[in-house]
LOFI-618903 format. One record per atom (N, C-alpha, C): residue number from 1; chain; atom name; x, y, z. Coordinates in steps of 0.02 Angstrom, whole numbers, m for minus. Atoms other than C-alpha are relative to their C-alpha. Layout:
BEGIN
[NUM, A, CA, [X, Y, Z]],
...
END
This chain:
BEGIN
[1, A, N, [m65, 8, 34]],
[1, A, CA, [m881, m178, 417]],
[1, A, C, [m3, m61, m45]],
[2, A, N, [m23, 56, 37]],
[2, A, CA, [m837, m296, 267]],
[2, A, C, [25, m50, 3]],
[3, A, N, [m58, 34, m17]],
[3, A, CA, [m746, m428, 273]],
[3, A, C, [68, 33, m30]],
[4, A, N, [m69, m38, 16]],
[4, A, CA, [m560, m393, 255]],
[4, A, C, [34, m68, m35]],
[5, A, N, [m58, 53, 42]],
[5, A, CA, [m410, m479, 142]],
[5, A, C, [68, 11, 22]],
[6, A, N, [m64, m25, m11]],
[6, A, CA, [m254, m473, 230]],
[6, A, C, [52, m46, m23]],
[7, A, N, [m35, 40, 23]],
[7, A, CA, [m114, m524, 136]],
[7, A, C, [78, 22, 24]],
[8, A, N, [m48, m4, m26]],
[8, A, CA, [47, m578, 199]],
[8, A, C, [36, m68, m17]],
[9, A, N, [m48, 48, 27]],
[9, A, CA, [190, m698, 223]],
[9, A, C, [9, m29, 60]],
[10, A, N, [m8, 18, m57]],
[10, A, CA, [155, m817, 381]],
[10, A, C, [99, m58, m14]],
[11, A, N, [m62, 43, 11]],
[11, A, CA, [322, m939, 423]],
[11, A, C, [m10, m46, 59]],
[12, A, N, [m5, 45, m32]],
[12, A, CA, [248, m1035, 554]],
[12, A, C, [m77, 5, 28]],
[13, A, N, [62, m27, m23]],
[13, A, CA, [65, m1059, 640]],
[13, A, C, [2, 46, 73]],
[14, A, N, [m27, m39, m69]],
[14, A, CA, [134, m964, 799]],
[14, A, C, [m36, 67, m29]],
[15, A, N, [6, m67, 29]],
[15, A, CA, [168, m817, 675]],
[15, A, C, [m63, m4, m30]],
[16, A, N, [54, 14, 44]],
[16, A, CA, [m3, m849, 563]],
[16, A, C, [m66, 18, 42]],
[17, A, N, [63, m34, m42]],
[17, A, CA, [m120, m835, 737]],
[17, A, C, [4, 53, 23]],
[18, A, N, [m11, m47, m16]],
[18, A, CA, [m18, m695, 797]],
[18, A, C, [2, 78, m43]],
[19, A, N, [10, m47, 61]],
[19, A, CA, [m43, m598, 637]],
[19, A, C, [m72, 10, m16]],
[20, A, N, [78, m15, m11]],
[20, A, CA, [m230, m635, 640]],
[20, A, C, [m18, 47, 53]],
[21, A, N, [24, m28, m79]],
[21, A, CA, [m251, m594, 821]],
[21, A, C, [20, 97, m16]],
[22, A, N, [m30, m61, m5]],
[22, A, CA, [m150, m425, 778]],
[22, A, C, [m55, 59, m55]],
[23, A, N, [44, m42, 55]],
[23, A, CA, [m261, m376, 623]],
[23, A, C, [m70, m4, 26]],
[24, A, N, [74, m29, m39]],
[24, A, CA, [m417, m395, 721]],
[24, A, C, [0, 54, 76]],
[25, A, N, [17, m53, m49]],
[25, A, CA, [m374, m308, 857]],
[25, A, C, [5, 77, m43]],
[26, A, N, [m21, m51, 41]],
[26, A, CA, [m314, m172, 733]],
[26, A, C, [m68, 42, m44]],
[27, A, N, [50, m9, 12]],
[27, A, CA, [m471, m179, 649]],
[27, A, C, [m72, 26, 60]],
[28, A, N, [86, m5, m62]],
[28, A, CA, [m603, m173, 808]],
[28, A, C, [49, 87, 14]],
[29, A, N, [m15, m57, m26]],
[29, A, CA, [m484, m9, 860]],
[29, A, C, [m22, 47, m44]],
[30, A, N, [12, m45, 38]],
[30, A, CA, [m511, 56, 702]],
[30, A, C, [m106, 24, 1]],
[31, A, N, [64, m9, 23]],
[31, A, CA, [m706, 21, 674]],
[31, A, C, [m42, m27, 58]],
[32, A, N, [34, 1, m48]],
[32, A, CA, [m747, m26, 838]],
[32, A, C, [m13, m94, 18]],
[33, A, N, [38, 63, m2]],
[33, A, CA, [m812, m209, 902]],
[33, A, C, [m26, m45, m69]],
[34, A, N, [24, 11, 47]],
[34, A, CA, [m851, m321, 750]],
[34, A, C, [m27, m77, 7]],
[35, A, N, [37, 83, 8]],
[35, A, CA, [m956, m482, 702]],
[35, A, C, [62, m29, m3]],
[36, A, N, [m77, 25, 27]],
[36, A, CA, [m803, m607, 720]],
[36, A, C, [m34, m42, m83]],
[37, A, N, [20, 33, 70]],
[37, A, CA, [m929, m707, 571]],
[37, A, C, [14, 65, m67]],
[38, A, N, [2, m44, 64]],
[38, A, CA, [m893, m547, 456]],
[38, A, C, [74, 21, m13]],
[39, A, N, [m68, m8, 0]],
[39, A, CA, [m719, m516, 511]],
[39, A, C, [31, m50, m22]],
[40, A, N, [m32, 64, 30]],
[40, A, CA, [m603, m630, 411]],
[40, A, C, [59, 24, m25]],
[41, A, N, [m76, m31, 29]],
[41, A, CA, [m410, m624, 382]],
[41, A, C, [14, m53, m45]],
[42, A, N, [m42, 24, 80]],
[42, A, CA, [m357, m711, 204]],
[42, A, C, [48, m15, m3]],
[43, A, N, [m70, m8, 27]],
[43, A, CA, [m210, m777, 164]],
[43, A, C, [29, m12, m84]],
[44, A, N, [m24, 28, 68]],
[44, A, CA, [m124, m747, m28]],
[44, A, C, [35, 38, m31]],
[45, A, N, [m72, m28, 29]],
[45, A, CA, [9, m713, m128]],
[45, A, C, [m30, 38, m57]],
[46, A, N, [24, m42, 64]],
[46, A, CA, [m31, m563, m252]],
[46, A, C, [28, m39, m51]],
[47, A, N, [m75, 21, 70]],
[47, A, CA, [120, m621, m373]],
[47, A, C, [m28, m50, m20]],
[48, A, N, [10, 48, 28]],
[48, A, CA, [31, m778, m389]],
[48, A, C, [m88, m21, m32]],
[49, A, N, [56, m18, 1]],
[49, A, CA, [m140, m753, m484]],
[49, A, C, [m35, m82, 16]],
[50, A, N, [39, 81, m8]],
[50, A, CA, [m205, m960, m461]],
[50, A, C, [2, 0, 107]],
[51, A, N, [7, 1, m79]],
[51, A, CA, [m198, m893, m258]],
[51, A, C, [m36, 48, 26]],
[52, A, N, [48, m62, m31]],
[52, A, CA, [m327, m760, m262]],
[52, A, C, [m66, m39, m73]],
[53, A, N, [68, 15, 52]],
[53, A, CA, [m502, m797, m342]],
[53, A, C, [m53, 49, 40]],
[54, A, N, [32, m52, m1]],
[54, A, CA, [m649, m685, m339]],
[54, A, C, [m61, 0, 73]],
[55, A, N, [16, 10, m52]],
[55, A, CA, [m746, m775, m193]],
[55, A, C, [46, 40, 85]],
[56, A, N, [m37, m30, m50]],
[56, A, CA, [m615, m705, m68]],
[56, A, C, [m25, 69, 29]],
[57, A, N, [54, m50, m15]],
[57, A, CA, [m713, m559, m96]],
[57, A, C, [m58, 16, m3]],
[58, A, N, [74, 16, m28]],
[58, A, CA, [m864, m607, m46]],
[58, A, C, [m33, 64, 37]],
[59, A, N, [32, m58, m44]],
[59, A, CA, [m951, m438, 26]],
[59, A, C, [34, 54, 6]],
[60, A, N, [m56, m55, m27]],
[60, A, CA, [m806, m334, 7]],
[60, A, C, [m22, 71, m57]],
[61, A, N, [11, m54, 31]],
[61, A, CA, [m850, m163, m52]],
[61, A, C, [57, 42, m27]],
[62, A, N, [m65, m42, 16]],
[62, A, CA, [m692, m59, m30]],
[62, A, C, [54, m42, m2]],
[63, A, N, [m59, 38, m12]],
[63, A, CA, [m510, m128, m56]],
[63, A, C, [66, 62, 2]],
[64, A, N, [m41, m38, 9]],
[64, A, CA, [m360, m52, 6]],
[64, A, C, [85, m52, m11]],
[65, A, N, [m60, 35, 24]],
[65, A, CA, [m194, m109, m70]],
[65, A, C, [58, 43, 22]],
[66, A, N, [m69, m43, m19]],
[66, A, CA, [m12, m52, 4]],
[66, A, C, [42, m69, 20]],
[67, A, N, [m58, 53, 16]],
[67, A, CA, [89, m209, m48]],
[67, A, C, [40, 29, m13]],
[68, A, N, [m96, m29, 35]],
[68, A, CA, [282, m176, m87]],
[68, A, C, [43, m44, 15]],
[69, A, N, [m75, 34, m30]],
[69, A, CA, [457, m232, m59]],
[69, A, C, [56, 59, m26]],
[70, A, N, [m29, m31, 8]],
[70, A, CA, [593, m151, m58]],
[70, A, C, [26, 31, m71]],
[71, A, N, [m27, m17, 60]],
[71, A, CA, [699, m16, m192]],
[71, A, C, [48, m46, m41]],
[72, A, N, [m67, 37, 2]],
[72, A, CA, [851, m98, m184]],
[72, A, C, [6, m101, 22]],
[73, A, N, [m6, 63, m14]],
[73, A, CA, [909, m290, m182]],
[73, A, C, [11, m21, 66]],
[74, A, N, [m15, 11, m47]],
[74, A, CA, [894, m335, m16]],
[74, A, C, [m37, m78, 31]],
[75, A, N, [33, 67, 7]],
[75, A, CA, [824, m502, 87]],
[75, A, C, [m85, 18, m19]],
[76, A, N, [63, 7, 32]],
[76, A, CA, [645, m448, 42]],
[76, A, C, [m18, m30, m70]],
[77, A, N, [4, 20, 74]],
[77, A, CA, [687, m506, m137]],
[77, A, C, [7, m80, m19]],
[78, A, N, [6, 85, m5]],
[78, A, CA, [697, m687, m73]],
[78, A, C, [m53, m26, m35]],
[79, A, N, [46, 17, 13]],
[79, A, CA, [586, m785, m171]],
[79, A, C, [m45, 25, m36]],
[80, A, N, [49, m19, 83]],
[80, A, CA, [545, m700, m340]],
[80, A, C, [m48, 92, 48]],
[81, A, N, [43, m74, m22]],
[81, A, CA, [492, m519, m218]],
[81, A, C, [26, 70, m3]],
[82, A, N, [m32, m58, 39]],
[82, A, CA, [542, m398, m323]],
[82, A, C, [m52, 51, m13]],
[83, A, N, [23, m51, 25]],
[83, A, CA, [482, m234, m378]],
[83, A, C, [m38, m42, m63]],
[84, A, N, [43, 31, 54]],
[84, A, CA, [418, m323, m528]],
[84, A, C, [m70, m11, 21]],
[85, A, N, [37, 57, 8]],
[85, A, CA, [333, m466, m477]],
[85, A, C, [m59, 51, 83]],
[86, A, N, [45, m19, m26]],
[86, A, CA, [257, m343, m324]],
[86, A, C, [m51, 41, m40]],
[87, A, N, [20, m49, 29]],
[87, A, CA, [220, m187, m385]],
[87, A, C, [m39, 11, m61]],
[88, A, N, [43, 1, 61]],
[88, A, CA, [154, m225, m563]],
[88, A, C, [m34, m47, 13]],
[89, A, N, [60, 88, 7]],
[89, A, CA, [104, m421, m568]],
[89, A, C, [m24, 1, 44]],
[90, A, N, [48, 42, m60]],
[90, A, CA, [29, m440, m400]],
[90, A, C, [m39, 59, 7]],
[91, A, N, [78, m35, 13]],
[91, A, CA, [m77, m264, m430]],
[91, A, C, [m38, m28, m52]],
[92, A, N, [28, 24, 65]],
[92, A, CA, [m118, m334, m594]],
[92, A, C, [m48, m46, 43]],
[93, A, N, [50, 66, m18]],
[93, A, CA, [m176, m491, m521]],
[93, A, C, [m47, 13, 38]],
[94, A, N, [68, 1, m72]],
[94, A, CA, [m271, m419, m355]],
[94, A, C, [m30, 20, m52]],
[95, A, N, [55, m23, 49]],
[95, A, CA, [m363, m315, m492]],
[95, A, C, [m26, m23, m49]],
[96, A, N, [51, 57, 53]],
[96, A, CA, [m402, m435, m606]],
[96, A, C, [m37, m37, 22]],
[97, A, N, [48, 63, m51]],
[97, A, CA, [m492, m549, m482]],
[97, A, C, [m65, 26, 36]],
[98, A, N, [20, m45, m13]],
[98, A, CA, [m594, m411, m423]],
[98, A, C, [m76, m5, m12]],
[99, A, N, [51, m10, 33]],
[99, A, CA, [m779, m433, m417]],
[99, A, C, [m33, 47, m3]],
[100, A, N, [17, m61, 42]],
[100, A, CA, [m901, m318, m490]],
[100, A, C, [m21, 36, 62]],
[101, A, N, [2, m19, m55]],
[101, A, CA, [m939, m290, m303]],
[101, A, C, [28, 61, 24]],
[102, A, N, [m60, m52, m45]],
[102, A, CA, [m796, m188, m247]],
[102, A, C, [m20, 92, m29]],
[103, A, N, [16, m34, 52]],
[103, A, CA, [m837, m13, m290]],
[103, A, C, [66, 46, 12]],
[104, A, N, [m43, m26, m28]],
[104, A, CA, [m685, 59, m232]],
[104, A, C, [81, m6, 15]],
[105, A, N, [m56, 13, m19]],
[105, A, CA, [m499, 47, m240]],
[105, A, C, [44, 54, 20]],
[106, A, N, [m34, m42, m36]],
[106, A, CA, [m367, 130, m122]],
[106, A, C, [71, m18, m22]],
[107, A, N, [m68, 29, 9]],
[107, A, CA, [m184, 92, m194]],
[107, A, C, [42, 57, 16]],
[108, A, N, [m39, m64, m25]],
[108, A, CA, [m39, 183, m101]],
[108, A, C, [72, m41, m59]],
[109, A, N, [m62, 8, 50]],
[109, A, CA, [110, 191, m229]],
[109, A, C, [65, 37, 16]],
[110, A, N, [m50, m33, m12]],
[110, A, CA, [259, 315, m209]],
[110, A, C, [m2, 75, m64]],
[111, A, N, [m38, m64, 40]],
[111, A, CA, [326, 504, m251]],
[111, A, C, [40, m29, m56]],
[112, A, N, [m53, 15, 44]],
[112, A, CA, [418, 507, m414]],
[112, A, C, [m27, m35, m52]],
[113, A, N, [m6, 61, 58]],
[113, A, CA, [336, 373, m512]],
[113, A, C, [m8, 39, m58]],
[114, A, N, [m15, m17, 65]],
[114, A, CA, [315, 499, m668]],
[114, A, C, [58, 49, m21]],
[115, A, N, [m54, m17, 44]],
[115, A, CA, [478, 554, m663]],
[115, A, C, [67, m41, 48]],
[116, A, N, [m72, 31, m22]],
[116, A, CA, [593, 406, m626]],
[116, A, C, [50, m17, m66]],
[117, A, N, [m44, 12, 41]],
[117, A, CA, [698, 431, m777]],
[117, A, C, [60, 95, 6]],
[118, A, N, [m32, m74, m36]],
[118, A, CA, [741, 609, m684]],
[118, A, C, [39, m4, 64]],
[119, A, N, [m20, 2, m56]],
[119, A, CA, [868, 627, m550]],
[119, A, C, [m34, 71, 46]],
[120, A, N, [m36, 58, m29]],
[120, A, CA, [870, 596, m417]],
[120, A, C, [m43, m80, 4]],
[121, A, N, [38, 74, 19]],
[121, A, CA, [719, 475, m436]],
[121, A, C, [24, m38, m44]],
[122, A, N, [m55, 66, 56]],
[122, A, CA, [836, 382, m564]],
[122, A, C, [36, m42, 50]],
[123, A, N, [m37, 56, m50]],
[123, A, CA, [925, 319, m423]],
[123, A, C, [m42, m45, 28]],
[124, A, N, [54, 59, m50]],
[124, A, CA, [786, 249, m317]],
[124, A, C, [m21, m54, m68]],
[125, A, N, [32, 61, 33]],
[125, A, CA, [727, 165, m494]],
[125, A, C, [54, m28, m32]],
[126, A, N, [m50, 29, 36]],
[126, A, CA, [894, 80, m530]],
[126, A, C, [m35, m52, m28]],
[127, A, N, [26, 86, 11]],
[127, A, CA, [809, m87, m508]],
[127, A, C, [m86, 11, m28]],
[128, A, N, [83, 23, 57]],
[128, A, CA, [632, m42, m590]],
[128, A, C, [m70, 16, 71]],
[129, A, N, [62, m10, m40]],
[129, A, CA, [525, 13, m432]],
[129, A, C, [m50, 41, 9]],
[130, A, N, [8, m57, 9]],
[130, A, CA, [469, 176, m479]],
[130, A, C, [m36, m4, m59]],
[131, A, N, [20, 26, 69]],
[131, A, CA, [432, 105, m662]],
[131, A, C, [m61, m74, 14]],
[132, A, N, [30, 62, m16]],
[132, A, CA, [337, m50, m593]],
[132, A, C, [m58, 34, 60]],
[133, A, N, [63, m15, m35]],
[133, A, CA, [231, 56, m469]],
[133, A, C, [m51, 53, m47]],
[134, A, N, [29, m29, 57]],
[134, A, CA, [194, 173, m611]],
[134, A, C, [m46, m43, m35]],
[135, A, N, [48, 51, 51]],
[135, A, CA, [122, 23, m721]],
[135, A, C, [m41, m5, 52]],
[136, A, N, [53, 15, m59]],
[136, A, CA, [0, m39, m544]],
[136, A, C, [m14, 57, m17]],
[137, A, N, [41, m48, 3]],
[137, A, CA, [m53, 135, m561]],
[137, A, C, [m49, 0, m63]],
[138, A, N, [44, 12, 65]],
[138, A, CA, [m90, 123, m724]],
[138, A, C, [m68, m49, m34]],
[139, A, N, [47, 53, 19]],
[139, A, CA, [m186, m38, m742]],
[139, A, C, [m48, 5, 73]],
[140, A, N, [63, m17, m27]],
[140, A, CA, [m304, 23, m579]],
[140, A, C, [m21, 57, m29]],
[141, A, N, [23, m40, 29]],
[141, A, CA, [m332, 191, m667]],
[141, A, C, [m42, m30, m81]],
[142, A, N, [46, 27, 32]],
[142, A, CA, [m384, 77, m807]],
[142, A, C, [m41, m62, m9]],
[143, A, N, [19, 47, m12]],
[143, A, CA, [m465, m41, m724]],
[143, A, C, [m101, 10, m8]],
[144, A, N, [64, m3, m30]],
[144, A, CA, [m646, 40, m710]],
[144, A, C, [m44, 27, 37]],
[145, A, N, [24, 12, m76]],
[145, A, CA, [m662, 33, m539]],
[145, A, C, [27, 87, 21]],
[146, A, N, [m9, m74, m2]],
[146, A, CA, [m676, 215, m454]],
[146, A, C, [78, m25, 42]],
[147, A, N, [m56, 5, m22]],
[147, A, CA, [m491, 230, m371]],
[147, A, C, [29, 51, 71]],
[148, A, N, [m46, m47, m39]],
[148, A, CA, [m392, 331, m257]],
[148, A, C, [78, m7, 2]],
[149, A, N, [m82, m5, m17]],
[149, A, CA, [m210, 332, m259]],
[149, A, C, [46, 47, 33]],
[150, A, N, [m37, m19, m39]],
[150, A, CA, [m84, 392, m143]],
[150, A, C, [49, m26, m2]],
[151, A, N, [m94, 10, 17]],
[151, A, CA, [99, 439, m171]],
[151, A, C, [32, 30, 54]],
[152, A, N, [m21, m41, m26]],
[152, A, CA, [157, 467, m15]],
[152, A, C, [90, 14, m11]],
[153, A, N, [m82, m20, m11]],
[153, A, CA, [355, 533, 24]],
[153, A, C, [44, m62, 35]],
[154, A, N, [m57, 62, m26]],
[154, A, CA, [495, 406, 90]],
[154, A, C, [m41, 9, 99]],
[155, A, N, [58, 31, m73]],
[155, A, CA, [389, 310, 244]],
[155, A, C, [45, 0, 49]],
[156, A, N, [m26, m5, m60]],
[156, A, CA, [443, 352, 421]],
[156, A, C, [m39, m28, 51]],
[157, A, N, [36, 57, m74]],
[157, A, CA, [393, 248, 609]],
[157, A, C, [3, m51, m14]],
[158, A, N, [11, 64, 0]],
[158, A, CA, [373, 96, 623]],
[158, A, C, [m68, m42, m23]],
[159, A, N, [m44, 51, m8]],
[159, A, CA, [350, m54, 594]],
[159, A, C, [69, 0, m19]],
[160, A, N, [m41, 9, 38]],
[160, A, CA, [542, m78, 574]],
[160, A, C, [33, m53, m22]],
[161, A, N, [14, 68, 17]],
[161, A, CA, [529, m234, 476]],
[161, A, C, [49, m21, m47]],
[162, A, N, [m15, m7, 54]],
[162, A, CA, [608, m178, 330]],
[162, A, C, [68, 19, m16]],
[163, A, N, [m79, 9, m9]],
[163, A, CA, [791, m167, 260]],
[163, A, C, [11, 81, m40]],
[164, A, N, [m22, m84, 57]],
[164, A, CA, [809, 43, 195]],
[164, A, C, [17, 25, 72]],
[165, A, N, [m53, m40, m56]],
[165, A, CA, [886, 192, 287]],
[165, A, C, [m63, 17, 51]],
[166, A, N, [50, 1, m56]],
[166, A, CA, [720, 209, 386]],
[166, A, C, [4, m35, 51]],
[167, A, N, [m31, 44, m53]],
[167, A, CA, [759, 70, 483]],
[167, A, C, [52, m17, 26]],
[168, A, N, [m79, m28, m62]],
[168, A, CA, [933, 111, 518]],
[168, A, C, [0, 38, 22]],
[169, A, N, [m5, m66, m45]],
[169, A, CA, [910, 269, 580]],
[169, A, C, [m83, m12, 46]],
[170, A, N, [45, m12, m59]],
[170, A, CA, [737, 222, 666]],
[170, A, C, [m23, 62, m22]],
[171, A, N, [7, m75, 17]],
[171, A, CA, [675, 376, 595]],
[171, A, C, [m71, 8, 25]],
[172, A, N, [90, m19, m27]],
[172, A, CA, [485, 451, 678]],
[172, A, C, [3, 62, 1]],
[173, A, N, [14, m82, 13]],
[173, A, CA, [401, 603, 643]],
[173, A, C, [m9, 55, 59]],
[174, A, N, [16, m35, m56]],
[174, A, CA, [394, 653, 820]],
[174, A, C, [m79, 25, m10]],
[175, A, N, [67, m53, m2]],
[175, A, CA, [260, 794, 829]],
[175, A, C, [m41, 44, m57]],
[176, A, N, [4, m9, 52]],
[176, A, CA, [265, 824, 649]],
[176, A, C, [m76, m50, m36]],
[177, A, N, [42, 38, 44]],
[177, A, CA, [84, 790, 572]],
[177, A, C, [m56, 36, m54]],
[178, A, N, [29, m17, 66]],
[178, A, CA, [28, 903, 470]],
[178, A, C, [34, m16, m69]],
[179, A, N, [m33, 43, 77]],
[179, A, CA, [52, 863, 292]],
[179, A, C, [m38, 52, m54]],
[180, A, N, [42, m36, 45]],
[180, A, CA, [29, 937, 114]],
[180, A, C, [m12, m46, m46]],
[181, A, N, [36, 64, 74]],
[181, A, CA, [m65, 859, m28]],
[181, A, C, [m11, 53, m30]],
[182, A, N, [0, m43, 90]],
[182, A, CA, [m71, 913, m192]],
[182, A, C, [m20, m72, m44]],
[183, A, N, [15, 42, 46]],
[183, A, CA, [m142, 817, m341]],
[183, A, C, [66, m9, m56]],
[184, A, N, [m49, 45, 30]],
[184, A, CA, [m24, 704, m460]],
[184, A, C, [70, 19, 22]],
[185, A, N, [m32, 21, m11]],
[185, A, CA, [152, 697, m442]],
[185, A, C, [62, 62, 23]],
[186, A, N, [m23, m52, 5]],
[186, A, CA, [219, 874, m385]],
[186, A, C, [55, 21, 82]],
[187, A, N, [m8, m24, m87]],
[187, A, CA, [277, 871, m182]],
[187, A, C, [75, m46, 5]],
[188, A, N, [m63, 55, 9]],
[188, A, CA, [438, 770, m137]],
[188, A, C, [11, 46, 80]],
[189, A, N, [0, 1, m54]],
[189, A, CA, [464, 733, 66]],
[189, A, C, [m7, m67, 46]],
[190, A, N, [14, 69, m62]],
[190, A, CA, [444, 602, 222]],
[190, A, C, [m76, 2, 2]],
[191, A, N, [77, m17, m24]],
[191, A, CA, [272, 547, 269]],
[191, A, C, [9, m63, 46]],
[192, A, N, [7, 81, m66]],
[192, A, CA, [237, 422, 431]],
[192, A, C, [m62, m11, m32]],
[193, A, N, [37, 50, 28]],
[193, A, CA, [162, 301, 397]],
[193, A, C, [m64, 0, 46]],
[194, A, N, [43, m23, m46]],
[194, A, CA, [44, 334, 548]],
[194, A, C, [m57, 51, m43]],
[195, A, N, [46, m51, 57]],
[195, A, CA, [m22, 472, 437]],
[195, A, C, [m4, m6, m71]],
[196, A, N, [29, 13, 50]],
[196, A, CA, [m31, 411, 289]],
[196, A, C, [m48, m49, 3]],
[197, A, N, [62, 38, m3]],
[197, A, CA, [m150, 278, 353]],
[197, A, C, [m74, 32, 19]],
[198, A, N, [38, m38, m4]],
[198, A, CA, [m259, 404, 405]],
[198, A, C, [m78, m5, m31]],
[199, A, N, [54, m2, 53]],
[199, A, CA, [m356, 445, 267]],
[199, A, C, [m44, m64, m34]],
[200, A, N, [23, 40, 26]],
[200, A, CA, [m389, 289, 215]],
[200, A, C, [m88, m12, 14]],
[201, A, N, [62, 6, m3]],
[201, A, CA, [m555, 252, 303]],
[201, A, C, [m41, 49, m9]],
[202, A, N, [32, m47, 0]],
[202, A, CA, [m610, 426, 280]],
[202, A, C, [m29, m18, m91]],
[203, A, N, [m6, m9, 96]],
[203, A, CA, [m574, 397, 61]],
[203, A, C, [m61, m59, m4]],
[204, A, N, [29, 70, 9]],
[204, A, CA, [m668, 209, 59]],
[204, A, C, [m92, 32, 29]],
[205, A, N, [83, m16, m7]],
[205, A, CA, [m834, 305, 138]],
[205, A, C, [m34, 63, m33]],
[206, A, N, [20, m69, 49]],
[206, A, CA, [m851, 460, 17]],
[206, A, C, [6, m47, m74]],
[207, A, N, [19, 1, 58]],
[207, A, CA, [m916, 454, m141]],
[207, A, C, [m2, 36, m62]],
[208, A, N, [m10, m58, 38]],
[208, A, CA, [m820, 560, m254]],
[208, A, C, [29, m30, m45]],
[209, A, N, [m53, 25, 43]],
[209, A, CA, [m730, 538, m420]],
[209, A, C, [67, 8, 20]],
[210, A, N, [m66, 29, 19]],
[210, A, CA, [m545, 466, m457]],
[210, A, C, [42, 72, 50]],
[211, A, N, [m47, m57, m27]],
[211, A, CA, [m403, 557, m337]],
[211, A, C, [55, m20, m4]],
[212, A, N, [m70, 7, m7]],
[212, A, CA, [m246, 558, m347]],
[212, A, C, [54, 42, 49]],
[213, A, N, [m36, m54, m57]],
[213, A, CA, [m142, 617, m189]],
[213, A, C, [83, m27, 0]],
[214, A, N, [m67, m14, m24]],
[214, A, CA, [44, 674, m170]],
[214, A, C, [m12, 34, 64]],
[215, A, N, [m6, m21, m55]],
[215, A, CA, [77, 664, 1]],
[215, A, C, [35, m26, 54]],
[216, A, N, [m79, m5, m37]],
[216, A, CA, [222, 716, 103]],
[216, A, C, [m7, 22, 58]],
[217, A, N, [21, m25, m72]],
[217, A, CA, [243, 781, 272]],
[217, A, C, [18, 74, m41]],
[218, A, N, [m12, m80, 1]],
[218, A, CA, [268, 979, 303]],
[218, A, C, [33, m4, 81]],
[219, A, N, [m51, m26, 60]],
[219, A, CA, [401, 1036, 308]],
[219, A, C, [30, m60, m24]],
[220, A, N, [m34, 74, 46]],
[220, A, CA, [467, 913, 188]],
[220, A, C, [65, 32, 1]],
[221, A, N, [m59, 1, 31]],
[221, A, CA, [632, 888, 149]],
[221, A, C, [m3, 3, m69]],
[222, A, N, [m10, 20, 37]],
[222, A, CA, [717, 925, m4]],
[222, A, C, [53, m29, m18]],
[223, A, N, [m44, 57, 20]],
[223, A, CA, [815, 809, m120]],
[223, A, C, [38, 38, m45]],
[224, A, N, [m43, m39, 68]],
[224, A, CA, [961, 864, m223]],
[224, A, C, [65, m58, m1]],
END
């Protein structure tokens, strides 16, 4: 395994070891036992490009990116963490820093982004989040670097960290895990987040050209 870049938002060293401790165990479940000298958790602010430099990725082959903040104004937007300054500037920036190393990027984005000037996706992009994950798409599709992107459907389970109707209603997919994929922007549905992490380590060890996945649960909901 690579080293890893986990980026986050500690608020105390309590929280800062308990967020390490959590991403390595997370990691050894995933890939098994690891060198702790190869395992390494990062700390840095996308939004701010003078807090990521190209050493960070020292050995790192694949990168998977699934930064965000919320649609709507809520406390996630404390402190300049907006749809903007996530979703466009702080992909911009991870991908600009990027050495020639990496051969591989995984960015999960959202349903809708090429038609948020269409309802009902007009609503979710009052504030620009739909339009701002669209651009991140854009500048890794022309970044180079081979890609993968994944749009899944409005994220269900936990963690419930976060301030949308997912976490008021507690919402989980139960027994629900099959899912459909379709290429670019055609499906509209829930996806857990459980299963949309899935794929990830399967995408980062194949060696295929550029994908682009819409993917929702089955049976999806629809929106009207």
């Amino acid at each position: 395994m690579h080293p890893s870049l986990a980026e986050g938002f500690q608020t105390s060293p309590v929280a800062a070891y308990d967020q390490e401790q959590e991403l390595k165990q997370r990691a050894t479940a995933l890939f098994g036992k690891q060198d702790e000298e190869l395992l390494r958790v990062l700390k840095g602010d996308t939004r701010n490009p003078h807090d990521l430099y190209p050493s960070m990725f020292e050995g790192v082959t694949q990168l998977i990116c699934c930064t965000g903040t919320t649609a709507f104004p809520s406390k996630r937007w404390e402190g300049d963490n907006t749809p903007e300054k996530v979703d466009w500037e702080g992909v911009r920036n991870l991908v600009s820093t990027l050495p020639s190393s990496v051969k591989r990027i995984v960015l999960v984005s959202s349903v809708g982004v090429t038609k948020y000037s269409e309802l009902p996706w007009s609503i979710m992009n009052l504030f620009g989040v739909l339009k701002y994950k669209k651009m991140g798409e854009d500048f890794v599709r022309n970044s180079g670097i081979p890609y993968t992107i994944i749009r899944p459907g409005r994220l269900t389970d936990g963690p419930y960290t976060s301030y949308d109707l997912n976490t008021l209603l507690k919402a989980t997919a139960g027994q629900r895990r099959a899912v459909l994929i379709d290429q670019g922007d055609k499906l509209v549905g829930e996806a857990s987040r459980l299963v949309v992490a899935e794929p990830y380590s399967l995408r980062l060890l194949s060696n295929l050209p550029p994908l682009l996945f819409c993917y929702p649960f089955y049976p999806a909901f629809t929106f009207s």
